[in-house]
Predicted model as a PDB file, atoms N, CA, C, CB and O in Angstrom, pLDDT in the B-factor column:
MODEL        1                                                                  
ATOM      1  N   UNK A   1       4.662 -10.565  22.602  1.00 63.00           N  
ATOM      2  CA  UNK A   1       3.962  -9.856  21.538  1.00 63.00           C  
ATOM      3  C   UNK A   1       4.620 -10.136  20.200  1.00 63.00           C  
ATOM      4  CB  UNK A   1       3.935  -8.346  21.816  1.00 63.00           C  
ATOM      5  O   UNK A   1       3.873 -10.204  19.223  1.00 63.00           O  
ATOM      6  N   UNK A   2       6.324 -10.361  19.980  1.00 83.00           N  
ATOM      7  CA  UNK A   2       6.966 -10.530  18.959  1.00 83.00           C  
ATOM      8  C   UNK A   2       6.715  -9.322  18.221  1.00 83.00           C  
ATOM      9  CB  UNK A   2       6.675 -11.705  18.350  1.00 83.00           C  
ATOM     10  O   UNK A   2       5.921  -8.407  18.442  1.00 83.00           O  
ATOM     11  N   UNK A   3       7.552  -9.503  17.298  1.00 91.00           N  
ATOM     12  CA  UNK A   3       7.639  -8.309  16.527  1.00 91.00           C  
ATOM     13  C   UNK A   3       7.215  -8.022  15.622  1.00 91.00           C  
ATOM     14  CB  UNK A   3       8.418  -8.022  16.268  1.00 91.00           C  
ATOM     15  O   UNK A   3       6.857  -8.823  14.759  1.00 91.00           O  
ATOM     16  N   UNK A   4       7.080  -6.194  15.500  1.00 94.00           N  
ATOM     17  CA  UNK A   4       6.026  -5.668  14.793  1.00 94.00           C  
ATOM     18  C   UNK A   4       6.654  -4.910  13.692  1.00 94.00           C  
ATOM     19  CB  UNK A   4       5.114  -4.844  15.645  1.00 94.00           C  
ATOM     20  O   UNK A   4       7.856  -4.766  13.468  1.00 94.00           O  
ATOM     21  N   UNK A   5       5.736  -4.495  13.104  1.00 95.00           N  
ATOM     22  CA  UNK A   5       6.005  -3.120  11.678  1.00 95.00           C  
ATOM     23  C   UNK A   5       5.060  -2.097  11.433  1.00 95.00           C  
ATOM     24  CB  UNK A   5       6.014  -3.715  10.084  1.00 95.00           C  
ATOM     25  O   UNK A   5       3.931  -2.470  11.115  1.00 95.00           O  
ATOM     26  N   UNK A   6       5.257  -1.035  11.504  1.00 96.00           N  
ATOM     27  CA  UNK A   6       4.205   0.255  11.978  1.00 96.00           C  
ATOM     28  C   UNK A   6       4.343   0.400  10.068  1.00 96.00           C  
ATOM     29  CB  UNK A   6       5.011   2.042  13.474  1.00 96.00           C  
ATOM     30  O   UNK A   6       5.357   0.123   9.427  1.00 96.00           O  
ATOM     31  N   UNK A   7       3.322   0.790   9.620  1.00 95.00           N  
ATOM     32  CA  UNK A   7       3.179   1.554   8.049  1.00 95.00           C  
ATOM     33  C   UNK A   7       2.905   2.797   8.616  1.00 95.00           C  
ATOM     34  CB  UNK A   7       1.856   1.019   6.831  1.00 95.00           C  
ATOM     35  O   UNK A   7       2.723   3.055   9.805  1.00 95.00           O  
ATOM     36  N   UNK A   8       2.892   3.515   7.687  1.00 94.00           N  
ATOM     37  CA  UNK A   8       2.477   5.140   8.109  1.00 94.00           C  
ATOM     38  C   UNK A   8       2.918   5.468   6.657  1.00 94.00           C  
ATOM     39  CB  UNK A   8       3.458   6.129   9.631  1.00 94.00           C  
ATOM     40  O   UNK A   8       3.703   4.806   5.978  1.00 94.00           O  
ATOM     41  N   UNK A   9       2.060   6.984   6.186  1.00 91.00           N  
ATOM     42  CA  UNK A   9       2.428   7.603   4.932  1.00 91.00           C  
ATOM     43  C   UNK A   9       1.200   8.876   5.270  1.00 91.00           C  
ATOM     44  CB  UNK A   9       2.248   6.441   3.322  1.00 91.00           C  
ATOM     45  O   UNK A   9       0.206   8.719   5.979  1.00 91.00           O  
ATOM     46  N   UNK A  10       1.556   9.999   4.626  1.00 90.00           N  
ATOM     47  CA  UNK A  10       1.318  11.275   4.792  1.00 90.00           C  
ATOM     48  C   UNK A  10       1.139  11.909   3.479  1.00 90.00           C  
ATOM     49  CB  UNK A  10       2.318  11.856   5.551  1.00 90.00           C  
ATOM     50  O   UNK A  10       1.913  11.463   2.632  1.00 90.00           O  
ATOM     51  N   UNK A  11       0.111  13.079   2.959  1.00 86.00           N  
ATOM     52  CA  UNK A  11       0.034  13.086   1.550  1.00 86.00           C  
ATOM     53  C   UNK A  11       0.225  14.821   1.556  1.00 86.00           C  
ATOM     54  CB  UNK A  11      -1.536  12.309   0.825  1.00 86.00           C  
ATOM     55  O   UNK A  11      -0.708  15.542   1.911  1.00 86.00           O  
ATOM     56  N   UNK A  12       1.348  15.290   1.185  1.00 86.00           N  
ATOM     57  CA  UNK A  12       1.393  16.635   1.400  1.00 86.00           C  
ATOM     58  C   UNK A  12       0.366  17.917   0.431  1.00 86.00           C  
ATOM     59  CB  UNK A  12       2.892  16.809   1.207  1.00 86.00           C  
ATOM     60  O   UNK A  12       0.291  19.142   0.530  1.00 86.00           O  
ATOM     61  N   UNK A  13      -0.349  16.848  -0.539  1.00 86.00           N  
ATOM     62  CA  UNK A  13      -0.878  17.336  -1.685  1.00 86.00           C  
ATOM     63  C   UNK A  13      -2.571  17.450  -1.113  1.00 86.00           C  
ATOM     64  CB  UNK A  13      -0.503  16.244  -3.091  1.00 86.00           C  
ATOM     65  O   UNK A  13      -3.383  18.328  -1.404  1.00 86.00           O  
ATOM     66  N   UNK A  14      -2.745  16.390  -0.316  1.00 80.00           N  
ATOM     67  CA  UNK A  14      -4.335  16.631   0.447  1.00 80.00           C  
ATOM     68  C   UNK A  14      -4.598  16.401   1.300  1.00 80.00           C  
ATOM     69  CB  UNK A  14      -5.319  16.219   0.168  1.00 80.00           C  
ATOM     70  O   UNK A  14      -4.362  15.237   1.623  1.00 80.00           O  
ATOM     71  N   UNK A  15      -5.271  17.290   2.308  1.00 83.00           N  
ATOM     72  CA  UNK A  15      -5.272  17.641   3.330  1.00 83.00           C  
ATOM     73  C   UNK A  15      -5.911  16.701   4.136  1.00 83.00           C  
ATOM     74  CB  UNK A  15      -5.652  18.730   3.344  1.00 83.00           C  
ATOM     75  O   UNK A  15      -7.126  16.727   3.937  1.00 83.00           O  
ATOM     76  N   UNK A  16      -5.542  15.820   5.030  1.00 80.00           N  
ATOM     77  CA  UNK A  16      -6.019  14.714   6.331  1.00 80.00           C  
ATOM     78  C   UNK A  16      -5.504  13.638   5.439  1.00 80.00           C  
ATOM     79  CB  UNK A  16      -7.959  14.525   6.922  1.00 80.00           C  
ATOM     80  O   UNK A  16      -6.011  12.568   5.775  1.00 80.00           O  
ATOM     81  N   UNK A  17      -4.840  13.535   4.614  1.00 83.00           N  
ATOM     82  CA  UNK A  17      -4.365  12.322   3.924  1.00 83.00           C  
ATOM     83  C   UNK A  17      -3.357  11.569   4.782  1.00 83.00           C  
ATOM     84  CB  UNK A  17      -3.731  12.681   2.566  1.00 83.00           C  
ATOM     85  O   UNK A  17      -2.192  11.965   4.801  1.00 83.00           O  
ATOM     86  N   UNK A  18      -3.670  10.682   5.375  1.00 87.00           N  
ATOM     87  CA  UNK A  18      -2.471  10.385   6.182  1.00 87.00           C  
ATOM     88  C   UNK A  18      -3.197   9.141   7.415  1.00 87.00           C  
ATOM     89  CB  UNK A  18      -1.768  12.092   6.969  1.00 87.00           C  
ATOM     90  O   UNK A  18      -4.300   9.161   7.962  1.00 87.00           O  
ATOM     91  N   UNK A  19      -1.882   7.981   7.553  1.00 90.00           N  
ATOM     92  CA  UNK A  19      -2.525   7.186   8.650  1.00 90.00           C  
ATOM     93  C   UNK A  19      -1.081   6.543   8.671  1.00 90.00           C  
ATOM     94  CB  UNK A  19      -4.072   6.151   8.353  1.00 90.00           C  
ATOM     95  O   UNK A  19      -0.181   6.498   7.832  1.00 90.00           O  
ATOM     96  N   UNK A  20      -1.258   5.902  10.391  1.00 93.00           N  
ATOM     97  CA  UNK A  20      -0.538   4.822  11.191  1.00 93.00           C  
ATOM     98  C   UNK A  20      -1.109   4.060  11.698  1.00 93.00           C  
ATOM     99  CB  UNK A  20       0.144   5.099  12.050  1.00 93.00           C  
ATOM    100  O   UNK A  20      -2.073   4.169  12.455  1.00 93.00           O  
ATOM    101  N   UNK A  21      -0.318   2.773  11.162  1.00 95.00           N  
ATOM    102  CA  UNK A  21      -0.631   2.009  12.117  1.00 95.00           C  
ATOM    103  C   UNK A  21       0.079   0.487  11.998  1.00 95.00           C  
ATOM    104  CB  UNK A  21      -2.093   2.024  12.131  1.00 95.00           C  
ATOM    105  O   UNK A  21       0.404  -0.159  11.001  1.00 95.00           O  
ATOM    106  N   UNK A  22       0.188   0.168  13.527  1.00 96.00           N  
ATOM    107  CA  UNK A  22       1.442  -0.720  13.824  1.00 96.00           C  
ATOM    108  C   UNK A  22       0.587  -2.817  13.655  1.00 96.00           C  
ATOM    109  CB  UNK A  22       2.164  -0.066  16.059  1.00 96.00           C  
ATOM    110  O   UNK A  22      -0.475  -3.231  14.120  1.00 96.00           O  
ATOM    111  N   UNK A  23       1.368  -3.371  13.048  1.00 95.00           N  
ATOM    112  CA  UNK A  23       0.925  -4.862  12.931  1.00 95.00           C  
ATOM    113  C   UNK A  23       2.468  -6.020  13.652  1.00 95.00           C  
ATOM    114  CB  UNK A  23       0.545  -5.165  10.835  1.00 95.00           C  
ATOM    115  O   UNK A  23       3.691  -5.911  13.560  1.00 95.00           O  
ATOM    116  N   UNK A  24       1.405  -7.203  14.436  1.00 94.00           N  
ATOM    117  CA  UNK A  24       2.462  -7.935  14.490  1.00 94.00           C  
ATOM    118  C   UNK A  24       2.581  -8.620  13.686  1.00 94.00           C  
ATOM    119  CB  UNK A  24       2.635  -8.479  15.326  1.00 94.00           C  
ATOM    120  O   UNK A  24       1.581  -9.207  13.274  1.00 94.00           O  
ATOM    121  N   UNK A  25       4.266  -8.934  12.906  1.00 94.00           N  
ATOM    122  CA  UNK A  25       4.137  -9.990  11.880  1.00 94.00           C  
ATOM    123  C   UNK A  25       2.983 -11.344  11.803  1.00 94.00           C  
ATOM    124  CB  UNK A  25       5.449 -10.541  11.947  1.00 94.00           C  
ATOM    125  O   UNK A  25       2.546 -12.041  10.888  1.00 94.00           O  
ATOM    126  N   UNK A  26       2.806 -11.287  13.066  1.00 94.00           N  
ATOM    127  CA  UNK A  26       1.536 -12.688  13.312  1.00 94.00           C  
ATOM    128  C   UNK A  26       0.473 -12.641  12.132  1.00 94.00           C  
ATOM    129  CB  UNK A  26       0.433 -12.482  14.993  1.00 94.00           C  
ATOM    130  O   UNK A  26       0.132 -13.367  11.198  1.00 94.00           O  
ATOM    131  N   UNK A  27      -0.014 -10.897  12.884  1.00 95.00           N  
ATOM    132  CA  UNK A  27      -1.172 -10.361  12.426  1.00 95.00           C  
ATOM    133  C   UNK A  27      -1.123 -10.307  10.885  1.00 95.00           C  
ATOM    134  CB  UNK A  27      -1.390  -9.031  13.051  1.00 95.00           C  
ATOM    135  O   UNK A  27      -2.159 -10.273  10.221  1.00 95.00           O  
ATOM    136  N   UNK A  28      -0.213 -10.303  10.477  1.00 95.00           N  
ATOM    137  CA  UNK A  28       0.012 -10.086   8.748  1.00 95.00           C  
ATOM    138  C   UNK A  28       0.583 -11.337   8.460  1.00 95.00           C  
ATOM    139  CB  UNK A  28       1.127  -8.749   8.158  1.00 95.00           C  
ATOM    140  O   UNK A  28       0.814 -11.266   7.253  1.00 95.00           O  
ATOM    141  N   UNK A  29       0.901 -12.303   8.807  1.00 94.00           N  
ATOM    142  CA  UNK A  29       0.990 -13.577   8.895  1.00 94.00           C  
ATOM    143  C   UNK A  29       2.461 -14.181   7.690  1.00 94.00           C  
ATOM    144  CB  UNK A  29      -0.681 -14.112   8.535  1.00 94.00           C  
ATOM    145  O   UNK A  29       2.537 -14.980   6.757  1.00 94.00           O  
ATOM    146  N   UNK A  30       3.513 -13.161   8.474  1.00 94.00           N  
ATOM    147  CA  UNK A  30       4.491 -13.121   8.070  1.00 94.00           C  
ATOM    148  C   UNK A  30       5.595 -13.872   8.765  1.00 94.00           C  
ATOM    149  CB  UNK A  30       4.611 -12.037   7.919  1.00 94.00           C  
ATOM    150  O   UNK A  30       5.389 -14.099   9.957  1.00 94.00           O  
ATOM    151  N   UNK A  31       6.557 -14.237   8.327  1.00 92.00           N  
ATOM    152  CA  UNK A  31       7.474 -15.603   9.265  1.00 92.00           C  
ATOM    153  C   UNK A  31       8.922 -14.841   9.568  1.00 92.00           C  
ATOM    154  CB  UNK A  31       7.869 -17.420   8.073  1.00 92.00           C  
ATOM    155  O   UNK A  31       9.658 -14.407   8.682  1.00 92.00           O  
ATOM    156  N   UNK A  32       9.122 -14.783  10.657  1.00 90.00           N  
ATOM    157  CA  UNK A  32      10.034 -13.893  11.629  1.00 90.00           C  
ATOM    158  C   UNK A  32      11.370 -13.860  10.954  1.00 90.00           C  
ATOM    159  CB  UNK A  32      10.198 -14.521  13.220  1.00 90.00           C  
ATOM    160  O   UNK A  32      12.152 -12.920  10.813  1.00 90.00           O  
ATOM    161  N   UNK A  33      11.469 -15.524  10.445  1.00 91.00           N  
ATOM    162  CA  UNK A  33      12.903 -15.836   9.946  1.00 91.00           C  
ATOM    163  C   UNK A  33      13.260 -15.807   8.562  1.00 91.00           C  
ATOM    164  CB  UNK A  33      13.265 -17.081  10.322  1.00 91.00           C  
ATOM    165  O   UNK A  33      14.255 -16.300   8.031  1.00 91.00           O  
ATOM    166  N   UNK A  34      12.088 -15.008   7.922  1.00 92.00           N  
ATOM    167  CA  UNK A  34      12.590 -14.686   6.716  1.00 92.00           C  
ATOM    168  C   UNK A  34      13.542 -13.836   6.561  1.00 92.00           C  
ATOM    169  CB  UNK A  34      11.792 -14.340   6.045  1.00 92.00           C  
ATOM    170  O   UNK A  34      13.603 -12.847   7.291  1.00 92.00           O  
ATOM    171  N   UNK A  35      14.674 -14.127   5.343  1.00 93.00           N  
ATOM    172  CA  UNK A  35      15.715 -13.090   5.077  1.00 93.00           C  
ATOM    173  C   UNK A  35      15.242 -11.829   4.893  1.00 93.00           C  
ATOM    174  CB  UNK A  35      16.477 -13.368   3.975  1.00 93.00           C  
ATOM    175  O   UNK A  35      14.076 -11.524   4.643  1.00 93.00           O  
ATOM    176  N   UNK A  36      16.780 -10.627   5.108  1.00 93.00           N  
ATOM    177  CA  UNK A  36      15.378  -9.016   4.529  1.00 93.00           C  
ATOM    178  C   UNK A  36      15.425  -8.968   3.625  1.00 93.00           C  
ATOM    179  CB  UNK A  36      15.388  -7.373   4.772  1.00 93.00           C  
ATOM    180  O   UNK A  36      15.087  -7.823   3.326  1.00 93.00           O  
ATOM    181  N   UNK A  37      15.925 -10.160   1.763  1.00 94.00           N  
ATOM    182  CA  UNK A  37      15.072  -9.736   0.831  1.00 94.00           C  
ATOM    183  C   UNK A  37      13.975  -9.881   0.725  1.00 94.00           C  
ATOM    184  CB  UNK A  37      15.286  -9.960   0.016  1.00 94.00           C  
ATOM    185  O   UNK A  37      13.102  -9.266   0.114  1.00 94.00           O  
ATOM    186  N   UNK A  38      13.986 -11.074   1.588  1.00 95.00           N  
ATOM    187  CA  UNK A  38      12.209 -11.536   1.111  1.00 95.00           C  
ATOM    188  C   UNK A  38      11.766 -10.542   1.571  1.00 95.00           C  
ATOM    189  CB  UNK A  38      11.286 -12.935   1.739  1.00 95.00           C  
ATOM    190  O   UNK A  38      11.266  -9.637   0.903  1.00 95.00           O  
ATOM    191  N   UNK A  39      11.922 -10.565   3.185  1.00 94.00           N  
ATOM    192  CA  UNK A  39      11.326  -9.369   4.016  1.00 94.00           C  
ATOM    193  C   UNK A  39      10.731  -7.960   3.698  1.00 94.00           C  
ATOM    194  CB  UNK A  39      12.213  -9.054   4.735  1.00 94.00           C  
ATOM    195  O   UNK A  39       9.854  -7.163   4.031  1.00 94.00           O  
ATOM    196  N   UNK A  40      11.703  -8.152   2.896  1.00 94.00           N  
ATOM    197  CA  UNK A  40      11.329  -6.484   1.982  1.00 94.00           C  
ATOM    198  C   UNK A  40      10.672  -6.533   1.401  1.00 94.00           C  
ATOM    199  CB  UNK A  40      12.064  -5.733   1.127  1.00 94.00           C  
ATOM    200  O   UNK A  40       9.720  -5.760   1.504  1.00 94.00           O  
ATOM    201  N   UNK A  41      10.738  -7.536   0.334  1.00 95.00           N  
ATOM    202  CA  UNK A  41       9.407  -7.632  -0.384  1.00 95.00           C  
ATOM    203  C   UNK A  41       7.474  -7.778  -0.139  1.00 95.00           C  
ATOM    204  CB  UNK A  41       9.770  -8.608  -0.930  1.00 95.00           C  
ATOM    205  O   UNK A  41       6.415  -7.291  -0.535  1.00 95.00           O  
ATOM    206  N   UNK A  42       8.046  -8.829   0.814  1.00 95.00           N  
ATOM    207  CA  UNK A  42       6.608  -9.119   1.541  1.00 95.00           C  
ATOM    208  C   UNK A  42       5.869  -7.794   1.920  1.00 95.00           C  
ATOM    209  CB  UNK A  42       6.816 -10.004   2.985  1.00 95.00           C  
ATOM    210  O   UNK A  42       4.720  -7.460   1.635  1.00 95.00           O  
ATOM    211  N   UNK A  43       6.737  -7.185   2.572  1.00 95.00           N  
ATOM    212  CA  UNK A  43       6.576  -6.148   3.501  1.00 95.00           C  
ATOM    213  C   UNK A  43       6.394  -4.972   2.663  1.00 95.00           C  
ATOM    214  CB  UNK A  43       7.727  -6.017   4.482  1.00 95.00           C  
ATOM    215  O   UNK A  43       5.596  -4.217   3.220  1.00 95.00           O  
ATOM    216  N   UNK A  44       6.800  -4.513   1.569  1.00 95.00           N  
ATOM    217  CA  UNK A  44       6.506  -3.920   0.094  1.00 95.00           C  
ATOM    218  C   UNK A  44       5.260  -3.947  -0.214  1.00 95.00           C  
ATOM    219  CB  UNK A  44       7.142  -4.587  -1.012  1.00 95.00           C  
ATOM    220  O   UNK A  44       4.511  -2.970  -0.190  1.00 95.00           O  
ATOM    221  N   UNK A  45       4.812  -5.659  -0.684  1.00 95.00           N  
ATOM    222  CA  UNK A  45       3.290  -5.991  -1.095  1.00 95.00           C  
ATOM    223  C   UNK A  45       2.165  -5.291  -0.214  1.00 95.00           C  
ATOM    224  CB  UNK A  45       3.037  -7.609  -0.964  1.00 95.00           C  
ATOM    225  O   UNK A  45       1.240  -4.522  -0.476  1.00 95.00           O  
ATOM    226  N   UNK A  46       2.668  -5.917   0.993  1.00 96.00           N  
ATOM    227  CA  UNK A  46       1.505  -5.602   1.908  1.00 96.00           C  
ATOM    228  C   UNK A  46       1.446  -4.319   2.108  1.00 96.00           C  
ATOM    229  CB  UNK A  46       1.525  -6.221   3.179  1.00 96.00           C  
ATOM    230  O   UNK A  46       0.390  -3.764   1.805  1.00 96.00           O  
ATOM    231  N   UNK A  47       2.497  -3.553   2.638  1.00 94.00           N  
ATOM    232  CA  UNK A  47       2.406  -1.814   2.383  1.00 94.00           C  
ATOM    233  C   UNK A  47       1.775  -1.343   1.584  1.00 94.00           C  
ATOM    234  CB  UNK A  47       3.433  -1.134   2.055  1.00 94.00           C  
ATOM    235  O   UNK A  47       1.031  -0.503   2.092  1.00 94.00           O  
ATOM    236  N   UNK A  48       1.567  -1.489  -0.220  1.00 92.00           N  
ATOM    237  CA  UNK A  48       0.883  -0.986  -0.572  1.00 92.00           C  
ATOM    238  C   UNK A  48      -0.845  -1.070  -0.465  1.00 92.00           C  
ATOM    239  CB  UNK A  48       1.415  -1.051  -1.369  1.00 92.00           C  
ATOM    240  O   UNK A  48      -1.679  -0.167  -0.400  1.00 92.00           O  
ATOM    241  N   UNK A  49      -0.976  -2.429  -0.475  1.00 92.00           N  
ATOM    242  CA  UNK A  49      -2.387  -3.028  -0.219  1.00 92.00           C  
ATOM    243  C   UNK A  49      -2.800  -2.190   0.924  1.00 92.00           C  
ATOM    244  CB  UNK A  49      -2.441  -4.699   0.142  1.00 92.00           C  
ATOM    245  O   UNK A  49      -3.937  -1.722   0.982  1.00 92.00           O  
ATOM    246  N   UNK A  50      -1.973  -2.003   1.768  1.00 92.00           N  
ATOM    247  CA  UNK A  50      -3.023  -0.976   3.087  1.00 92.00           C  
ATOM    248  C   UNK A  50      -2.948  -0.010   2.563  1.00 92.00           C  
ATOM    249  CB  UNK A  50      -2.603  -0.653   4.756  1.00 92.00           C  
ATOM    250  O   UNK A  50      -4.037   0.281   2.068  1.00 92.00           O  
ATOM    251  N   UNK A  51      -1.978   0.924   2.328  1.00 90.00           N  
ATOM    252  CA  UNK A  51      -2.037   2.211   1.525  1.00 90.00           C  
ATOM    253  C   UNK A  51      -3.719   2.610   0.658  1.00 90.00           C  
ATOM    254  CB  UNK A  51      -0.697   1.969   0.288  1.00 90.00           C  
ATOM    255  O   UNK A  51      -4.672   3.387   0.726  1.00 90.00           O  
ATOM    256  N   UNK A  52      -3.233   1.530  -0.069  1.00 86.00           N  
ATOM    257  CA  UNK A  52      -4.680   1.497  -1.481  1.00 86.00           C  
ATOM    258  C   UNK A  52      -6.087   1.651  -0.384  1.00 86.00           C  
ATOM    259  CB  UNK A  52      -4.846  -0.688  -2.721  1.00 86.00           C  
ATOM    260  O   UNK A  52      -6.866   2.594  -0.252  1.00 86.00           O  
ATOM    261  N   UNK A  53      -6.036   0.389   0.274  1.00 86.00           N  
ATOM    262  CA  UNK A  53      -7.079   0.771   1.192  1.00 86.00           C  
ATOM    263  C   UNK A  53      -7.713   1.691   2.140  1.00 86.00           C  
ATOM    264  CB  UNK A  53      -7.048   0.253   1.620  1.00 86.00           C  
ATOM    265  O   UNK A  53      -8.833   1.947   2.580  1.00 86.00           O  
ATOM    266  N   UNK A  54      -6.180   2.174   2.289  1.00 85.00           N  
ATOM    267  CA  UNK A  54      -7.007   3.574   3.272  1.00 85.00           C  
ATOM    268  C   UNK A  54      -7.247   4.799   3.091  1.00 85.00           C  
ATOM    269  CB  UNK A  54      -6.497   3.931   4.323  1.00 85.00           C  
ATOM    270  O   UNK A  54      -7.719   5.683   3.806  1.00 85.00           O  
ATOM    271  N   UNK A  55      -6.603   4.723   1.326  1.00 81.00           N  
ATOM    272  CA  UNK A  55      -6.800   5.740   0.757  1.00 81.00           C  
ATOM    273  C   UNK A  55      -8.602   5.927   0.136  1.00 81.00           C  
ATOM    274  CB  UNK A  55      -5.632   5.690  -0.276  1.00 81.00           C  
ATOM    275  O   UNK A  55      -9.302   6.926  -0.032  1.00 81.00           O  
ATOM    276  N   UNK A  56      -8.873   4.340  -0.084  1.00 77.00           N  
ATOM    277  CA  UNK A  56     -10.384   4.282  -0.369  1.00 77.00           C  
ATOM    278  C   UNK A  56     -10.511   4.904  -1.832  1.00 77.00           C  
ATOM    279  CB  UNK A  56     -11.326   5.181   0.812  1.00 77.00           C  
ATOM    280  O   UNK A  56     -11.571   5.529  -1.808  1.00 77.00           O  
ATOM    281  N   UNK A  57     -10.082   4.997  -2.773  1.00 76.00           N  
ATOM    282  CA  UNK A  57     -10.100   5.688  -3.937  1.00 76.00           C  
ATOM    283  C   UNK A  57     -10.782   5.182  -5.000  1.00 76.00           C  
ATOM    284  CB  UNK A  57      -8.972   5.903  -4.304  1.00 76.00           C  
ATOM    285  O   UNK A  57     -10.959   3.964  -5.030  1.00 76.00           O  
ATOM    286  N   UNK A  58     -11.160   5.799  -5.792  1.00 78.00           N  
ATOM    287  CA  UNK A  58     -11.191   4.675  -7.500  1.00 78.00           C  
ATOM    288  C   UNK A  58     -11.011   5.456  -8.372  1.00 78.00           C  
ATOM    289  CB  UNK A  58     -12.654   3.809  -8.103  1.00 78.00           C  
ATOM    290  O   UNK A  58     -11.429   6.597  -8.175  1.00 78.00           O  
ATOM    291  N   UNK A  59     -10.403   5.186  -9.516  1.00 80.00           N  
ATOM    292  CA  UNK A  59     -10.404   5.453 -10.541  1.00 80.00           C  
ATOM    293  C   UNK A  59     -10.075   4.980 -11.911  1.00 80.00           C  
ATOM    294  CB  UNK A  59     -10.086   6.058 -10.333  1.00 80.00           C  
ATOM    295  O   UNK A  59      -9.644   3.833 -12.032  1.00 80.00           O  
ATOM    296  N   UNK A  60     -10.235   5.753 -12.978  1.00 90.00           N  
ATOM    297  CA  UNK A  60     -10.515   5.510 -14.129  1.00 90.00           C  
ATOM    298  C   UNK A  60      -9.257   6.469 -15.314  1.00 90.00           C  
ATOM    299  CB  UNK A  60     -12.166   5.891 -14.166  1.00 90.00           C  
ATOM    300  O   UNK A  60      -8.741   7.500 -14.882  1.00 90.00           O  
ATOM    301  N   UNK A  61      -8.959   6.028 -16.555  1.00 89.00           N  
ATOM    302  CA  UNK A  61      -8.400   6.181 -17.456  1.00 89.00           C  
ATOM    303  C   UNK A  61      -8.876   5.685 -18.501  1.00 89.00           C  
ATOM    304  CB  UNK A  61      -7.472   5.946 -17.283  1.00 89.00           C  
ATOM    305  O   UNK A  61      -9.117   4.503 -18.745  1.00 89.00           O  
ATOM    306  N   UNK A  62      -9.030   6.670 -19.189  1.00 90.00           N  
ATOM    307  CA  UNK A  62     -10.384   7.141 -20.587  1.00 90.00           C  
ATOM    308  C   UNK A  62      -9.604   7.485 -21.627  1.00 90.00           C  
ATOM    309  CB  UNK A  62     -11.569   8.678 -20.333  1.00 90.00           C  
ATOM    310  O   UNK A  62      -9.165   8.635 -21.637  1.00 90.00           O  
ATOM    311  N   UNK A  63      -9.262   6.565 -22.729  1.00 90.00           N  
ATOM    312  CA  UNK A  63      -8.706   7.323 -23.939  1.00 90.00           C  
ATOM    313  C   UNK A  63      -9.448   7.062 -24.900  1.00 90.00           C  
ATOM    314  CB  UNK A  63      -7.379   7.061 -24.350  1.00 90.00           C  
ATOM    315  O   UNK A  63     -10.014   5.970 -24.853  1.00 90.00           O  
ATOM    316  N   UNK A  64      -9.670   7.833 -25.929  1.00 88.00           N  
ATOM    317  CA  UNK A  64     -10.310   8.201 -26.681  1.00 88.00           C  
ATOM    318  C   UNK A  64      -9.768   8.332 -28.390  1.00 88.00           C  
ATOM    319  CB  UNK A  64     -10.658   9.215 -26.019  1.00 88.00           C  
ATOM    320  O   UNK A  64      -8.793   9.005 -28.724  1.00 88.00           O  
ATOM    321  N   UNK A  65     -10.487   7.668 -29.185  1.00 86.00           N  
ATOM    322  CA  UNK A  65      -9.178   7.711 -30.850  1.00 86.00           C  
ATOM    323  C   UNK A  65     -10.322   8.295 -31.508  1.00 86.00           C  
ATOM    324  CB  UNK A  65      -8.368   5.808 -31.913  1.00 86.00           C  
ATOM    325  O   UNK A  65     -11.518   8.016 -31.588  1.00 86.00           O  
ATOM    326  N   UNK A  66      -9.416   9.373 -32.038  1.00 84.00           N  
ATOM    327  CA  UNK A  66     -10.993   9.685 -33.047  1.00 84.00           C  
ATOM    328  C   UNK A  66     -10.842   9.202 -34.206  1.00 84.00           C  
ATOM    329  CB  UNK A  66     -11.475  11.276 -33.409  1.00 84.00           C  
ATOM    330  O   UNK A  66      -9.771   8.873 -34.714  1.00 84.00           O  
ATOM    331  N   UNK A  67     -12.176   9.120 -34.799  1.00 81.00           N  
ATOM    332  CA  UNK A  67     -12.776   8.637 -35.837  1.00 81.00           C  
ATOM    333  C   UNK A  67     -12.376   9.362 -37.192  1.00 81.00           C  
ATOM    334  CB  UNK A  67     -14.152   8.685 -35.553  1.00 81.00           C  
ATOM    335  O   UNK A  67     -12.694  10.520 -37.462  1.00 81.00           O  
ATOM    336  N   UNK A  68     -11.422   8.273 -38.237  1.00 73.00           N  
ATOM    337  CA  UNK A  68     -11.102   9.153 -39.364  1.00 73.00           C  
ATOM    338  C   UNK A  68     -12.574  10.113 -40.105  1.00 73.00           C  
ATOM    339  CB  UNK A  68     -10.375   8.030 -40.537  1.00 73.00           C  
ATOM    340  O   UNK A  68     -13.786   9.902 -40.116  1.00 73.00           O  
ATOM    341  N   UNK A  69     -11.751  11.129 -40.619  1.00 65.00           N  
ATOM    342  CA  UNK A  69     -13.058  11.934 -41.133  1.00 65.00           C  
ATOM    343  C   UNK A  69     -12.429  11.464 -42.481  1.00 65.00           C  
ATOM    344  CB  UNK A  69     -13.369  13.860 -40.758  1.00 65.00           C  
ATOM    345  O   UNK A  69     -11.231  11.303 -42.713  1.00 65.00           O  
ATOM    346  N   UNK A  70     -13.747  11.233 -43.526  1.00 62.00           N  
ATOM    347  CA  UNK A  70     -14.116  11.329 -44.613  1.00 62.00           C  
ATOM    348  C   UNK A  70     -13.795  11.944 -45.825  1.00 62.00           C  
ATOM    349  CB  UNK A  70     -14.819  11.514 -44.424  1.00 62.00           C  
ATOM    350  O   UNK A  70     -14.508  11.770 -46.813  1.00 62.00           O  
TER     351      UNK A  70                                                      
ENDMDL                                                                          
END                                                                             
């Protein structure tokens, strides 16, 4: 099977916010013999990218300048 890396994260702020789930480096198409800086990093990137995704979200940031008055 070779080896794997479970993500998981939990959102104490909203309620059912939360998931696991385990990948083999294959599956994420990561190379066994990388050092753990790289490792970390890789493994960083991709963590968030599932995160983002399973959070399913969107949003927006709206600023606004007002218009000198006269």
């Amino acid at each position: 099977m070779g080896r794997t890396v479970t993500f998981s994260f939990r959102s104490g702020q909203y309620k059912g916010a939360k998931a696991t789930e385990t990948f083999t480096f294959e599956k994420l198409g990561l190379d066994e013999s990388l050092d753990d800086n790289a490792l970390e990093k890789e493994l960083d990137e991709i963590f968030h990218a599932w995160v983002w995704g399973k959070l399913n979200i969107s949003y927006s940031i709206v600023t606004v300048k007002e218009k000198d008055e006269l």
